[in-house]
C-alpha positions in Angstrom: 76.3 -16.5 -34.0 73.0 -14.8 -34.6 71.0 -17.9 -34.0 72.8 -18.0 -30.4 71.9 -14.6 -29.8 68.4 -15.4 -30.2 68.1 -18.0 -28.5 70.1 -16.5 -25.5 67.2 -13.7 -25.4 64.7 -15.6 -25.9 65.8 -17.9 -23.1 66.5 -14.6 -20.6 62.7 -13.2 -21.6 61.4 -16.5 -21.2 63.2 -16.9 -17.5 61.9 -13.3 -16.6 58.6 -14.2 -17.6 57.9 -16.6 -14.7 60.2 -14.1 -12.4 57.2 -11.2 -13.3 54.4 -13.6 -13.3 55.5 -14.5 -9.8 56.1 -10.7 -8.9 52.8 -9.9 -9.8 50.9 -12.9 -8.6 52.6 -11.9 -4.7 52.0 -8.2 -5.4 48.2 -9.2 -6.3 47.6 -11.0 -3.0 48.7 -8.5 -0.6 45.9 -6.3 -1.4 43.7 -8.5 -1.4 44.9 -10.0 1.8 44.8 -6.2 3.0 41.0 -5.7 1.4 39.7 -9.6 3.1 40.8 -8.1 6.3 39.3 -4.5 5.9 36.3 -6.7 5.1 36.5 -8.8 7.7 36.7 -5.6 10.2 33.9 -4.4 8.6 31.5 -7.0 8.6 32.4 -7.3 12.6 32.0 -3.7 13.4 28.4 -3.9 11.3 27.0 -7.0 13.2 28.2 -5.1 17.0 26.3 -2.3 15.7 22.8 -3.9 14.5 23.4 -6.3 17.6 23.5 -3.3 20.0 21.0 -1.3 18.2 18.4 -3.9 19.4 20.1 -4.3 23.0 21.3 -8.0 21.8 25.0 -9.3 22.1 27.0 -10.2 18.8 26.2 -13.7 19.4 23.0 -13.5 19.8 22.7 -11.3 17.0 24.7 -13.8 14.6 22.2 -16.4 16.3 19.5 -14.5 15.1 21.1 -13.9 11.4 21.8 -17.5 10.9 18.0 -18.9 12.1 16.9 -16.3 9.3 19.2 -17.9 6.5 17.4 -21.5 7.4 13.2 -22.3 8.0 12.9 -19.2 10.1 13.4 -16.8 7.3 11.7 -18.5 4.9 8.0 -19.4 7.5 8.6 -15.3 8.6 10.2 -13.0 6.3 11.5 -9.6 8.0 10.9 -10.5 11.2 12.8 -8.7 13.8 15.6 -10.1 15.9 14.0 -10.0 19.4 10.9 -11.7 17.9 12.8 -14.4 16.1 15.3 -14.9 19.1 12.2 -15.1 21.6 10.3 -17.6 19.0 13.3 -19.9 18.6 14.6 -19.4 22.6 16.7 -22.6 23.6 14.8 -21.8 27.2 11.9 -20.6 29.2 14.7 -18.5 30.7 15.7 -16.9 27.4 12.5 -16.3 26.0 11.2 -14.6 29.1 14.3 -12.3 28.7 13.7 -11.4 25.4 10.1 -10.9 25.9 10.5 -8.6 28.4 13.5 -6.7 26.5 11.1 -6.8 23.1 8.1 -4.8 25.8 10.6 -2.4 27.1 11.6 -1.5 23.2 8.4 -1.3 22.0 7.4 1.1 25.1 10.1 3.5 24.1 8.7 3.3 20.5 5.7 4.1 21.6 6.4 6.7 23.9 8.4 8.5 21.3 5.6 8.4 18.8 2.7 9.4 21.4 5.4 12.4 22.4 5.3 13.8 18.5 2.1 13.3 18.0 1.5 15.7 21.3 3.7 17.8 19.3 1.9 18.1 16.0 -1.7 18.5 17.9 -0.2 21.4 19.7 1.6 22.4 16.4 -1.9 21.8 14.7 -3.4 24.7 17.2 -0.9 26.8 17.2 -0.6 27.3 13.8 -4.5 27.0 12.4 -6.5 26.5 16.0 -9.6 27.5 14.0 -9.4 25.5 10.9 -11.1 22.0 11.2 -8.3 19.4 10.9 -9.3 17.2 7.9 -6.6 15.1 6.4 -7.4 14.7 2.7 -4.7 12.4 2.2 -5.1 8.8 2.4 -3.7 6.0 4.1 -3.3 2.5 2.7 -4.5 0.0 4.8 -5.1 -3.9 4.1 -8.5 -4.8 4.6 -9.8 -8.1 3.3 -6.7 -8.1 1.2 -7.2 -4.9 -0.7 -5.6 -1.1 0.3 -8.5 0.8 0.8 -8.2 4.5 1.1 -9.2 6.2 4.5 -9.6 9.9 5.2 -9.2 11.4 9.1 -11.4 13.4 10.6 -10.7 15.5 13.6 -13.9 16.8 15.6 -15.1 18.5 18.4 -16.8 16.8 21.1 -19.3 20.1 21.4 -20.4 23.4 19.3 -18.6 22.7 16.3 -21.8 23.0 13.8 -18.3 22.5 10.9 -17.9 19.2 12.4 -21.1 17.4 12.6 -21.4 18.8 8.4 -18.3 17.1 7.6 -19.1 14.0 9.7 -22.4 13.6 7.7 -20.9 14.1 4.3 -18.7 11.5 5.3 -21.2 9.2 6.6 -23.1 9.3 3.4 -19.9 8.4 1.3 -19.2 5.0 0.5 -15.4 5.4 1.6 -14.1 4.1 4.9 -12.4 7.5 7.6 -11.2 7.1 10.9 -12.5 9.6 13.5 -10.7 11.4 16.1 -13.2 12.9 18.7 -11.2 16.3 20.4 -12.0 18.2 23.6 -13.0 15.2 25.3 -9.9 15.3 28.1 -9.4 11.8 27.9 -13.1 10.8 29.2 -14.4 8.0 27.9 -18.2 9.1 29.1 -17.9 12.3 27.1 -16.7 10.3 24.1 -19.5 7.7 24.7 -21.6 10.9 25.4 -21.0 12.4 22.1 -21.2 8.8 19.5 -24.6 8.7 21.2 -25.6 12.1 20.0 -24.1 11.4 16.6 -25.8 7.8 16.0 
């Protein structure tokens, strides 16, 4: 009688067994079912947004996602989506369109940067109007393959006795600067005017 007990609750565990497997195997895929769609969403609502942060549709912008997964990617790394799209255009049509929509973002870019920069000169002014405006820091830029280090130097086109010292201590260095002639009201003949002067 002992042996039948066993036996009998052995066999109900053992039938429960697949009865909980099978519980937990359903109760497992629902969440995930729940998490693939979440992700799904996800990964939609992400490729409308980069797609409409550079003016493209979702199309296009998948277009431009899977050309970047083949050759494309690999013959131009980074390369934005307007520049790939208008490289790899199916028609004269389409590549005119993007050109012209890669122009009109690139304006706005540049438009945006020229406006702060207008704001830091007047900043620059206001804030020390008699100070020569010398950047010390340095910029890395690739020349014959190597960063090279490059100071600014902001001058005066006229009187600025401060100026012309620091241009010539600058000159005799060995290190490359950039110069940015001020006071000139956007006239090339008084730029010309003053390089003359200084050469």
């Amino acid at each position: 009688m002992k042996n039948i007990r066993c036996v009998v609750l052995l066999g109900g565990c053992l039938m429960s067994a697949p009865l909980t497997a099978a519980q937990s195997v359903s109760g497992a895929t629902r969440p995930v079912q729940i998490e693939a769609g979440k992700s799904a969403e996800s990964q939609t609502q992400s490729l409308q947004y980069e797609a409409q942060e550079w003016g493209l549709s979702a199309e296009e912008y998948a277009r431009f996602e899977a050309l970047m997964k083949g050759r494309r990617g690999i013959q131009s790394p980074g390369l934005d989506p307007l520049t790939t799209l208008g490289i790899e255009a199916r028609s004269d049509e389409e590549r005119r369109r993007l050109a012209e929509k890669w122009v009109q973002q690139e304006f706005a870019r540049a438009e945006k940067e020229l406006a702060f920069q207008r704001e830091v000169d007047a900043a620059w002014k206001r804030l020390y109007g008699q100070v020569l405006p010398v950047s010390l820091g340095t910029f890395g830029r690739m020349e014959q393959g190597t960063a090279q280090r490059r100071q600014a130097l902001f001058v005066q086109a006229e009187n600025c006795s401060a100026c012309d010292a620091r241009l010539a201590t600058l000159l005799a260095g060995k290190q490359p600067f950039d110069i940015y002639v001020l006071g000139t009201k956007g006239d090339d003949n008084r730029l010309r005017a003053w390089a003359r002067q200084k050469n």
